[in-house]
mmCIF file as gemmi writes it, N, C-alpha and C atoms, coordinates in Angstrom:
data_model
loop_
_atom_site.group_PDB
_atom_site.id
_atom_site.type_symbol
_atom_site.label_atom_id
_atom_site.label_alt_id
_atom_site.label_comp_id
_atom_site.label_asym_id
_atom_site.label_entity_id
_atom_site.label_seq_id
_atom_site.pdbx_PDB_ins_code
_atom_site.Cartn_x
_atom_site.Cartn_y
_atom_site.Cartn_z
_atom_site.occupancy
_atom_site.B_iso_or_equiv
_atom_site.pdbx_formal_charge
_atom_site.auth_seq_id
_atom_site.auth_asym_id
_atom_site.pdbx_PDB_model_num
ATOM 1 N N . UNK Axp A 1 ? 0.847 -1.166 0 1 0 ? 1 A 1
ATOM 2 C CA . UNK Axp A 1 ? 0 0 0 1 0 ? 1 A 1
ATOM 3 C C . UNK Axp A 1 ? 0.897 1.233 0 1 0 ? 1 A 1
ATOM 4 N N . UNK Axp A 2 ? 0.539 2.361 -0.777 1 0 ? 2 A 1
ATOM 5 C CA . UNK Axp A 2 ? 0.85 3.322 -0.969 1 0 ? 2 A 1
ATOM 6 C C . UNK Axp A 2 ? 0.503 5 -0.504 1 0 ? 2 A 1
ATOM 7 N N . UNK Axp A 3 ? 0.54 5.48 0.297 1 0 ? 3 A 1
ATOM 8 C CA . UNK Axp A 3 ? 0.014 6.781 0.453 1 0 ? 3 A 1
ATOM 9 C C . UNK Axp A 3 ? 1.464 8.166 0.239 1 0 ? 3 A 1
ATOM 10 N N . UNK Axp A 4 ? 0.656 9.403 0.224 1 0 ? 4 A 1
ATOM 11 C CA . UNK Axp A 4 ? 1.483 10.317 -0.609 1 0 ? 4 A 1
ATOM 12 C C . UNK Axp A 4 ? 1.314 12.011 -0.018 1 0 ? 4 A 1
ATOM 13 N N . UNK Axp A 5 ? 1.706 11.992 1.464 1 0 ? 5 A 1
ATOM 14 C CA . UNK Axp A 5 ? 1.226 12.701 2.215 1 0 ? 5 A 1
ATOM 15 C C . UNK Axp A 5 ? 2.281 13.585 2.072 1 0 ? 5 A 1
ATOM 16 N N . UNK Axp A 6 ? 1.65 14.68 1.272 1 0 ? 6 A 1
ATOM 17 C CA . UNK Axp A 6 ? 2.807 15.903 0.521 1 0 ? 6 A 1
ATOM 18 C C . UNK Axp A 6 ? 3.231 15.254 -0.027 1 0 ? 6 A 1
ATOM 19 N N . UNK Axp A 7 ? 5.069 15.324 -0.231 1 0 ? 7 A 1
ATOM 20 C CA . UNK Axp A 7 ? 6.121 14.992 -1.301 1 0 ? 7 A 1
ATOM 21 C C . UNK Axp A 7 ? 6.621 13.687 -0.51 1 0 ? 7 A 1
ATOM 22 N N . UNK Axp A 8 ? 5.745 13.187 0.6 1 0 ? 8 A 1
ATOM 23 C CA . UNK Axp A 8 ? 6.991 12.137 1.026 1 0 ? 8 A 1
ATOM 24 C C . UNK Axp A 8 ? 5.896 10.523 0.947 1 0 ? 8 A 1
ATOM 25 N N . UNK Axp A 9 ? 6.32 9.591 0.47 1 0 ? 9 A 1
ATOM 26 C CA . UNK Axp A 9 ? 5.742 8.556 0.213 1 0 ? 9 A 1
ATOM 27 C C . UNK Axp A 9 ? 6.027 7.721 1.201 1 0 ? 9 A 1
ATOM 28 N N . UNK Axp A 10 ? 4.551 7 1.87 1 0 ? 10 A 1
ATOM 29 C CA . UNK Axp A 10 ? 4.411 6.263 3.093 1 0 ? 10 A 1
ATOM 30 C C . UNK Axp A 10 ? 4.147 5.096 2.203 1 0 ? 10 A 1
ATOM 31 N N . UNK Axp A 11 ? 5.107 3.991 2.746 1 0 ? 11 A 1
ATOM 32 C CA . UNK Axp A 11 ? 4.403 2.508 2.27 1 0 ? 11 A 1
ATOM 33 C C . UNK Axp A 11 ? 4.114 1.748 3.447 1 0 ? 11 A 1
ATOM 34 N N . UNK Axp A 12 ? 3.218 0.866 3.535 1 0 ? 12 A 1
ATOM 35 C CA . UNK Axp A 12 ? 2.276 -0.251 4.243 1 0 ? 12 A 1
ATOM 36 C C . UNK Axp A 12 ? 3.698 -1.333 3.888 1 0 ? 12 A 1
ATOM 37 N N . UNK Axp A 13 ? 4.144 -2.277 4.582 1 0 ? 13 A 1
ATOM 38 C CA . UNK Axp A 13 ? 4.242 -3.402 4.309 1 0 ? 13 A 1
ATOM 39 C C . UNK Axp A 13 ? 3.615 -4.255 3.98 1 0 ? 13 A 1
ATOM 40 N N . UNK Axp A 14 ? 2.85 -5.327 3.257 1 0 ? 14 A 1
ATOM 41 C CA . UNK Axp A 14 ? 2.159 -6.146 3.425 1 0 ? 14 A 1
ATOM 42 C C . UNK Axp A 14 ? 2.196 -7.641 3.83 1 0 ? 14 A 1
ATOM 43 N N . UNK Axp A 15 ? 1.51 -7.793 5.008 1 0 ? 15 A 1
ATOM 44 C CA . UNK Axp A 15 ? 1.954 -8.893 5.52 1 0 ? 15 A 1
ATOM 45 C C . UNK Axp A 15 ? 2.657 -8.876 6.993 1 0 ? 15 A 1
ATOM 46 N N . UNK Axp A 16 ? 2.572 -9.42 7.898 1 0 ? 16 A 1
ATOM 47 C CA . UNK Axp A 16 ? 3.224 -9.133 9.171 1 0 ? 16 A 1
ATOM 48 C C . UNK Axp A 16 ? 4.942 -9.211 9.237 1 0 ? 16 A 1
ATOM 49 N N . UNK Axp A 17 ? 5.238 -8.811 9.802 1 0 ? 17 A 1
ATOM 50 C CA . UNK Axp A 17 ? 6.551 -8.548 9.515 1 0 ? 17 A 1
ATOM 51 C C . UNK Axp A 17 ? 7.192 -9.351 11.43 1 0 ? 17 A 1
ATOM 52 N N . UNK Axp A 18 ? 8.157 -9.468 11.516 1 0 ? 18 A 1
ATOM 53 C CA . UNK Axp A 18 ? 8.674 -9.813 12.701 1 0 ? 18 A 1
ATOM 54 C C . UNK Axp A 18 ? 9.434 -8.761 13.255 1 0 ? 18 A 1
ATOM 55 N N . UNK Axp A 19 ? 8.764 -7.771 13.95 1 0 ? 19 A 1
ATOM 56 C CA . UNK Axp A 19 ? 9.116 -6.279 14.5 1 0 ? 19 A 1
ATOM 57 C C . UNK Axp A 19 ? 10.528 -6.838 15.117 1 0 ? 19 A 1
ATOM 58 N N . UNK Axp A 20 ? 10.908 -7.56 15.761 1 0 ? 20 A 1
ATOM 59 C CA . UNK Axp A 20 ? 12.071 -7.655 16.474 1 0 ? 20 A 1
ATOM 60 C C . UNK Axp A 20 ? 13.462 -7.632 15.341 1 0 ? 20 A 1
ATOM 61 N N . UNK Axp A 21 ? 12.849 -7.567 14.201 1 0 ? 21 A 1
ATOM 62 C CA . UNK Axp A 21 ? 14.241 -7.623 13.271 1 0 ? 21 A 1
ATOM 63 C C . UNK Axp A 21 ? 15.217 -6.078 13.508 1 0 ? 21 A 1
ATOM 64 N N . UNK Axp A 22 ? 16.354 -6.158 12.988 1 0 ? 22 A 1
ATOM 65 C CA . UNK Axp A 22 ? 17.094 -4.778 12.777 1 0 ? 22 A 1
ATOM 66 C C . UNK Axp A 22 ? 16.706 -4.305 11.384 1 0 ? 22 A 1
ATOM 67 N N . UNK Axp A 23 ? 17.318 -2.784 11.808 1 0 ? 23 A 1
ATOM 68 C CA . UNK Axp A 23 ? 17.077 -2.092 11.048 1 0 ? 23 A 1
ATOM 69 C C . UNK Axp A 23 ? 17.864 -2.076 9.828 1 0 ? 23 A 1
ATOM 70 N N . UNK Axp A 24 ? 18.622 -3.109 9.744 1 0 ? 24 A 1
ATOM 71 C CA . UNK Axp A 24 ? 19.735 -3.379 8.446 1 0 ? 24 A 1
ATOM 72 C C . UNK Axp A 24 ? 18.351 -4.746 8.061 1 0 ? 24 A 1
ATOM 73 N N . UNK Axp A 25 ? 17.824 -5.44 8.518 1 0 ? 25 A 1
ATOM 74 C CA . UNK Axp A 25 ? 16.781 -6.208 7.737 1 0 ? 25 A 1
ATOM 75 C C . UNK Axp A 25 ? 15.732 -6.159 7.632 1 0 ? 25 A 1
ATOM 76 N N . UNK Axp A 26 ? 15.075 -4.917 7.956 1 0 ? 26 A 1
ATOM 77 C CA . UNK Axp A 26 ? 13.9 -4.172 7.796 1 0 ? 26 A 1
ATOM 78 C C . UNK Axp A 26 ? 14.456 -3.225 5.994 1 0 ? 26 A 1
ATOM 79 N N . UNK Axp A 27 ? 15.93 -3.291 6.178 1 0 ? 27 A 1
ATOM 80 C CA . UNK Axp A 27 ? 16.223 -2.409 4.466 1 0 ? 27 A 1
ATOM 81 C C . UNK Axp A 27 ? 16.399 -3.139 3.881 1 0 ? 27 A 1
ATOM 82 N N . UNK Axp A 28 ? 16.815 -4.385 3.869 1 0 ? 28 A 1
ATOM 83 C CA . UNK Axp A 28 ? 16.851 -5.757 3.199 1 0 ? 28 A 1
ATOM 84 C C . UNK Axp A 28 ? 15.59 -5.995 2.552 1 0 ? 28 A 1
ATOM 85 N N . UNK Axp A 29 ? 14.116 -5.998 3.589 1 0 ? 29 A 1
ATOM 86 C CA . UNK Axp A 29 ? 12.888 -6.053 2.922 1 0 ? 29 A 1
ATOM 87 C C . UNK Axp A 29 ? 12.572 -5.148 1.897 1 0 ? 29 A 1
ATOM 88 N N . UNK Axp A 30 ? 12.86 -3.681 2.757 1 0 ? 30 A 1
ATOM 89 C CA . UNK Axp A 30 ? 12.565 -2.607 1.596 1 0 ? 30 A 1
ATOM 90 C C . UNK Axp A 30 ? 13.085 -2.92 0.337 1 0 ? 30 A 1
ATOM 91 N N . UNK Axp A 31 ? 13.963 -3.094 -0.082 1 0 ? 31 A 1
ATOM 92 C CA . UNK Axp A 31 ? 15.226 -2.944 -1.472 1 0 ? 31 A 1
ATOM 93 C C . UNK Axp A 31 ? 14.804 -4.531 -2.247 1 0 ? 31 A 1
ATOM 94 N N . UNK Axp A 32 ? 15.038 -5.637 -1.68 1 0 ? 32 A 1
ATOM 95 C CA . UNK Axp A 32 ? 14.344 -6.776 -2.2 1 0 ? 32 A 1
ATOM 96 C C . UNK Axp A 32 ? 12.87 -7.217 -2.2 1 0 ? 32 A 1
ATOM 97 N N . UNK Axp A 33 ? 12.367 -7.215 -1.372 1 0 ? 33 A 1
ATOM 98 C CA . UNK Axp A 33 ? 10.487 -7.761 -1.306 1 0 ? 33 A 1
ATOM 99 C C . UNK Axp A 33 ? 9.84 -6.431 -1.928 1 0 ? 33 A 1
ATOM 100 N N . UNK Axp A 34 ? 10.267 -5.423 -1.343 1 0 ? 34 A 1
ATOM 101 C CA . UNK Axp A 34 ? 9.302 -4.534 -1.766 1 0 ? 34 A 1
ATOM 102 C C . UNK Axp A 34 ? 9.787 -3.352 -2.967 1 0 ? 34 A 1
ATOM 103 N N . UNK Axp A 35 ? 10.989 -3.817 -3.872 1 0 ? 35 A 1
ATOM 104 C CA . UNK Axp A 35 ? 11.577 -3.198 -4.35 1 0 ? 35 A 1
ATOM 105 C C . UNK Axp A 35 ? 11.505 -1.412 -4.69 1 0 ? 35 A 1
ATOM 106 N N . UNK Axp A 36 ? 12.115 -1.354 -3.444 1 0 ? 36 A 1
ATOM 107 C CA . UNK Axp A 36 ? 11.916 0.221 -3.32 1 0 ? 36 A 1
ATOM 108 C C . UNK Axp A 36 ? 13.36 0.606 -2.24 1 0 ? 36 A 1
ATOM 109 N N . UNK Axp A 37 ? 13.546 1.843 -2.763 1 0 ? 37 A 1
ATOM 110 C CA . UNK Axp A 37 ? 15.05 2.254 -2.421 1 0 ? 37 A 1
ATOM 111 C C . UNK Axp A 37 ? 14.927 2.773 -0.687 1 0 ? 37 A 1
ATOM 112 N N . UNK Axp A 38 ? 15.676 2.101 0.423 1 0 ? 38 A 1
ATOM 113 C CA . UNK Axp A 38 ? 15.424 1.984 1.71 1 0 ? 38 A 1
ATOM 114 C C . UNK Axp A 38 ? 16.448 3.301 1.981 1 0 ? 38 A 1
ATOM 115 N N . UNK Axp A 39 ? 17.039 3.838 1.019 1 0 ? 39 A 1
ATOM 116 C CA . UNK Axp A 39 ? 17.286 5.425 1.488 1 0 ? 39 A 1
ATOM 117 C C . UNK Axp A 39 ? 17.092 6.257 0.85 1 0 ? 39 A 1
ATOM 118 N N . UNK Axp A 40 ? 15.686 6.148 0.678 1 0 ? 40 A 1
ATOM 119 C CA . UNK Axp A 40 ? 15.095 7.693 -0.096 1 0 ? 40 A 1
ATOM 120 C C . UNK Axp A 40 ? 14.779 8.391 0.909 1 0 ? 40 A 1
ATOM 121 N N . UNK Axp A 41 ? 13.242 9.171 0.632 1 0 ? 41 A 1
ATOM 122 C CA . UNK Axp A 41 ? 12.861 9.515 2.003 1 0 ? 41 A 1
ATOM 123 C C . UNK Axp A 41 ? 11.461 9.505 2.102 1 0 ? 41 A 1
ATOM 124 N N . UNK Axp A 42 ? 11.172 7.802 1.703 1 0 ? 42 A 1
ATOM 125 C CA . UNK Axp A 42 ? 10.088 7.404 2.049 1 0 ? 42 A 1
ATOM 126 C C . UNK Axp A 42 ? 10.16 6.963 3.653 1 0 ? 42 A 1
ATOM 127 N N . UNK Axp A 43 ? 8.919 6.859 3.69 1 0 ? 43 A 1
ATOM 128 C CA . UNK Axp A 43 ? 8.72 6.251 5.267 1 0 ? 43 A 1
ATOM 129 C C . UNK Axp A 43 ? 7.91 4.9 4.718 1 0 ? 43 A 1
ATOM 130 N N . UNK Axp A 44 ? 8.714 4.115 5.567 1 0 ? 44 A 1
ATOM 131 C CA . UNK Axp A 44 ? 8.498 2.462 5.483 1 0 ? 44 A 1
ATOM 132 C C . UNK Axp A 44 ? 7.555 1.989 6.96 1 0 ? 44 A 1
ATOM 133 N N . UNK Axp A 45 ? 6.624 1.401 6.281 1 0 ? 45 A 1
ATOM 134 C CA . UNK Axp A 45 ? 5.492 0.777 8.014 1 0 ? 45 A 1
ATOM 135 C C . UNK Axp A 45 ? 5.782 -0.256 8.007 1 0 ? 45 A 1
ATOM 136 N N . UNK Axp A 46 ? 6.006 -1.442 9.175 1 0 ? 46 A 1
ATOM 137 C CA . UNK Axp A 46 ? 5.343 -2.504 9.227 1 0 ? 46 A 1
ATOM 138 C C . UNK Axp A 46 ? 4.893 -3.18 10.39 1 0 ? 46 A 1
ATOM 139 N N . UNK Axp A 47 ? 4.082 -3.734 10.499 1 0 ? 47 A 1
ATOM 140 C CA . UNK Axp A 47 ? 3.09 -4.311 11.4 1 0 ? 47 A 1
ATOM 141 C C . UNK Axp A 47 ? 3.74 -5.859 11.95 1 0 ? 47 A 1
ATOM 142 N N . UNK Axp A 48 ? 2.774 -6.183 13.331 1 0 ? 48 A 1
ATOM 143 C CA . UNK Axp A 48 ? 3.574 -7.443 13.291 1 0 ? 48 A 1
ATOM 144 C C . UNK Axp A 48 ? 1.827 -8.135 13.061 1 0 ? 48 A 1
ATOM 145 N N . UNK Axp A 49 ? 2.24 -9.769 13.516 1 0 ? 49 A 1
ATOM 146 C CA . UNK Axp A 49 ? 1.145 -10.37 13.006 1 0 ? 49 A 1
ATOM 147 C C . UNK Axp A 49 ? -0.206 -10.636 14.543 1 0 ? 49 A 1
ATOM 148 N N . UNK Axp A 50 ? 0.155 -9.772 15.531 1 0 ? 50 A 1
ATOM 149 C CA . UNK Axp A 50 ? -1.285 -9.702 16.008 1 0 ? 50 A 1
ATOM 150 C C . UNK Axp A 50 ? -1.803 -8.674 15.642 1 0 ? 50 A 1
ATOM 151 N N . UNK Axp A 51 ? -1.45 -7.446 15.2 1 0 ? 51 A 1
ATOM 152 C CA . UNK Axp A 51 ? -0.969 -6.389 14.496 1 0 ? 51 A 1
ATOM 153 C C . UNK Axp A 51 ? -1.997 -5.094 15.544 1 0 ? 51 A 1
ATOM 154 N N . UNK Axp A 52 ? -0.977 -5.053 16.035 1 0 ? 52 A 1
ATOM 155 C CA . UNK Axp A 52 ? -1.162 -4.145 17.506 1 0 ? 52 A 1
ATOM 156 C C . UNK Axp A 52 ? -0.248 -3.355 17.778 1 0 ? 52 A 1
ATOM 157 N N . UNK Axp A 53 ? 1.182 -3.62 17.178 1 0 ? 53 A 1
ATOM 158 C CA . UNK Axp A 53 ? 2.214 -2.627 16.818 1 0 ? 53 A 1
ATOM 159 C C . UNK Axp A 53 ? 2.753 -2.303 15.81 1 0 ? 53 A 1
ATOM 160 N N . UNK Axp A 54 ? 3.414 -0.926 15.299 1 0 ? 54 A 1
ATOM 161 C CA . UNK Axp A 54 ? 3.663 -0.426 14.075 1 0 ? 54 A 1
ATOM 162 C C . UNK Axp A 54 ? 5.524 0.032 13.844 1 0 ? 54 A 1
ATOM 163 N N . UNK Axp A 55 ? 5.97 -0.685 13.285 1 0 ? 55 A 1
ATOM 164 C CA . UNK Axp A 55 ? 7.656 0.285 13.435 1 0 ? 55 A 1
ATOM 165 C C . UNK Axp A 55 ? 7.777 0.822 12.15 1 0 ? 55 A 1
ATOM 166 N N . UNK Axp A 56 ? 8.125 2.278 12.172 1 0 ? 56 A 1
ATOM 167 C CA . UNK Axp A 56 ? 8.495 2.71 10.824 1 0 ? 56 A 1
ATOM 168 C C . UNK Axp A 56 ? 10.008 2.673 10.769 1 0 ? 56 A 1
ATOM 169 N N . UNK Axp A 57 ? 10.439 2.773 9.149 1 0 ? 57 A 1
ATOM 170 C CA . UNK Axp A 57 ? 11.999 2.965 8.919 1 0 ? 57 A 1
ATOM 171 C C . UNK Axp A 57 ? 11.916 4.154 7.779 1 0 ? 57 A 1
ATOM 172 N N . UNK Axp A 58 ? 13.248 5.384 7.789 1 0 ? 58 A 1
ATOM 173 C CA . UNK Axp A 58 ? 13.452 6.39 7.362 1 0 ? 58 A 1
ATOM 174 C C . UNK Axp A 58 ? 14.415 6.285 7.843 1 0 ? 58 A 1
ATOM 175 N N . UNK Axp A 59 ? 15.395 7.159 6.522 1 0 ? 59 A 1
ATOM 176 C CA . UNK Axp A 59 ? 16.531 7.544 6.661 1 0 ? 59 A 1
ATOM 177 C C . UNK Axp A 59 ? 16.272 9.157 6.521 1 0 ? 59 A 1
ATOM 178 N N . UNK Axp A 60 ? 17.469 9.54 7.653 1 0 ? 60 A 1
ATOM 179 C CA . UNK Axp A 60 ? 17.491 11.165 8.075 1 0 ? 60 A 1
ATOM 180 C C . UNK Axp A 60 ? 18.981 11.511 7.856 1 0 ? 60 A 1
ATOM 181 N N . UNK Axp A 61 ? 19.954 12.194 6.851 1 0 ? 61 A 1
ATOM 182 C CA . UNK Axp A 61 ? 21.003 12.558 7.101 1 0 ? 61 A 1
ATOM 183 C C . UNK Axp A 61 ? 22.033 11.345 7.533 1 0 ? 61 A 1
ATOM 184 N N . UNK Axp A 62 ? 21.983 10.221 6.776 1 0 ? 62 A 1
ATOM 185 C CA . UNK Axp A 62 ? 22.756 9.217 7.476 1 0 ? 62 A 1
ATOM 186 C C . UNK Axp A 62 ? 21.846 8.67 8.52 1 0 ? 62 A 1
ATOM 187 N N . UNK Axp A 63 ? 21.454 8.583 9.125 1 0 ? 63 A 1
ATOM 188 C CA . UNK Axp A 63 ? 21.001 8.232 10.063 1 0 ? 63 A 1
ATOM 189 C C . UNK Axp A 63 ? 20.01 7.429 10.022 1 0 ? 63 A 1
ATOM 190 N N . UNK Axp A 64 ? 19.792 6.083 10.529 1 0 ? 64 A 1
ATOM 191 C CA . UNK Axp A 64 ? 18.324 5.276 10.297 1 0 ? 64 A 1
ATOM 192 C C . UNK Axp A 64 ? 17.771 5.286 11.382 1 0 ? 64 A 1
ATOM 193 N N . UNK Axp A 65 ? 16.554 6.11 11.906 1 0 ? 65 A 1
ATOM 194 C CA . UNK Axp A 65 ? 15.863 6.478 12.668 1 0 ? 65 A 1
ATOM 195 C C . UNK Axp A 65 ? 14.768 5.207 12.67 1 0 ? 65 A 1
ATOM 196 N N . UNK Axp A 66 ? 14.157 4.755 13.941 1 0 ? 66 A 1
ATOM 197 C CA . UNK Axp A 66 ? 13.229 3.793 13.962 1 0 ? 66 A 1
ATOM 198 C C . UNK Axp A 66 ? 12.88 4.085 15.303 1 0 ? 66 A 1
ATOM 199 N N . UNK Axp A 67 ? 11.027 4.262 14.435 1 0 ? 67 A 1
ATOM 200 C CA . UNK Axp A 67 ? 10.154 4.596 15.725 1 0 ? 67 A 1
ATOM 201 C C . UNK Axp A 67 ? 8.782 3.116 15.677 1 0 ? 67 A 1
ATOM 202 N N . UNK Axp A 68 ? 8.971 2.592 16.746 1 0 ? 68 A 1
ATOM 203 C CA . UNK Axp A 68 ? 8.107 1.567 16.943 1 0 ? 68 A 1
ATOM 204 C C . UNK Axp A 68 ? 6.782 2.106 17.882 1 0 ? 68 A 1
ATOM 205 N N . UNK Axp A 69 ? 5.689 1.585 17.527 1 0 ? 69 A 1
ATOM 206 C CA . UNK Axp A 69 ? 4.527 2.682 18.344 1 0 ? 69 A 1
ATOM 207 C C . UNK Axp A 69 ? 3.309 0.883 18.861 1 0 ? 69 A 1
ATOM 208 N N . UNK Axp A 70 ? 3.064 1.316 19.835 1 0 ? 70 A 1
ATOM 209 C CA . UNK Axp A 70 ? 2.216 0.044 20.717 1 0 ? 70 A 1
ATOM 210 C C . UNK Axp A 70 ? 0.775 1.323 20.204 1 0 ? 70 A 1
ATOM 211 N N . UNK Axp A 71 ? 0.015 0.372 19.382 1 0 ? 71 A 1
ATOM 212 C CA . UNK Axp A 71 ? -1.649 0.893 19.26 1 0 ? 71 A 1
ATOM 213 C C . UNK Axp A 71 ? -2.964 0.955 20.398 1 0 ? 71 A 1
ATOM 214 N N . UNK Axp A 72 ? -3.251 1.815 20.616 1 0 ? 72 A 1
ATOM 215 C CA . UNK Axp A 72 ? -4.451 1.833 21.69 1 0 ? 72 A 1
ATOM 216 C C . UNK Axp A 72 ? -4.787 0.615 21.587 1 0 ? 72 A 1
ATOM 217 N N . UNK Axp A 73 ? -5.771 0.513 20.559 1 0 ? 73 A 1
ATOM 218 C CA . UNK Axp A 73 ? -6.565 -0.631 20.281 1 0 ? 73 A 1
ATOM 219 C C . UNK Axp A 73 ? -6.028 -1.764 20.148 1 0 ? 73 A 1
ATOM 220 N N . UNK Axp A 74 ? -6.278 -3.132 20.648 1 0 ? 74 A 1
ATOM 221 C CA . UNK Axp A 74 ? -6.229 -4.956 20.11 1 0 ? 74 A 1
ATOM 222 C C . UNK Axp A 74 ? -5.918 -4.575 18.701 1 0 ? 74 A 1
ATOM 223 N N . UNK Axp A 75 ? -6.579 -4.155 17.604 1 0 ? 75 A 1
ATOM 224 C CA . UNK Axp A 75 ? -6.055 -4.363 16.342 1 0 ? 75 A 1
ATOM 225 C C . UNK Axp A 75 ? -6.235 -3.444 15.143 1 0 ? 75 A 1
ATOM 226 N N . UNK Axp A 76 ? -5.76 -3.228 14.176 1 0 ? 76 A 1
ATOM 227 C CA . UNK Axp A 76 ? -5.76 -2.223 13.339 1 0 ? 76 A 1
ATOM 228 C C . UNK Axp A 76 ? -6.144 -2.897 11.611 1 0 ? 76 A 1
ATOM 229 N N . UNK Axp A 77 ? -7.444 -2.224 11.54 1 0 ? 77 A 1
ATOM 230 C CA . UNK Axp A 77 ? -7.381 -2.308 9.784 1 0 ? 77 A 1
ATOM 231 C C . UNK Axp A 77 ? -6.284 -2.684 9.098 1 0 ? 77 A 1
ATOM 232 N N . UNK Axp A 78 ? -5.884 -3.64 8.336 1 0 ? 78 A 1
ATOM 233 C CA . UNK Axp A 78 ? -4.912 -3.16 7.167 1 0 ? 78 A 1
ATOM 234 C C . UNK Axp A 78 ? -5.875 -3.608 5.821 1 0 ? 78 A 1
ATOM 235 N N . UNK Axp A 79 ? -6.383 -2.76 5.011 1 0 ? 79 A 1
ATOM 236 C CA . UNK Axp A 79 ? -6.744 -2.84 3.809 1 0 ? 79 A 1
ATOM 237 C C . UNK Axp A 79 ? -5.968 -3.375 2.272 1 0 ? 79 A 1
């Protein structure tokens, strides 16, 4: 999934992902599964599989920033 909030492109992962991975194989997914360049300056989501938490990946200036977020709710839409 794709969204396009201003100039910066948010992608959905699809599929649960195993949040405990690093952030060198969270860019592994980006660049191979989801063939898309893991240092642009998209923002990358992915969910795990009770899907109750969210970690994004972005690169800032060198830097791979990763913010993991616990959801109010038991579970979240993914369309």
């Amino acid at each position: 999934m794709e969204l396009n909030p201003g100039n910066r492109k948010v992608y959905l992962r699809p599929g649960a992902t195993d949040l405990r991975k690093s952030i060198n194989t969270l860019s592994v997914i980006v660049e191979g599964k989801m063939k898309k360049d893991p240092y642009s300056e998209s923002v990358f989501l992915f969910y795990n599989r009770k899907k109750d938490k969210l970690k994004s990946k972005r690169l800032i200036k060198h830097r791979l920033p990763q913010f993991a977020v616990n959801l109010c709710k038991k579970e979240f839409l993914v369309l």
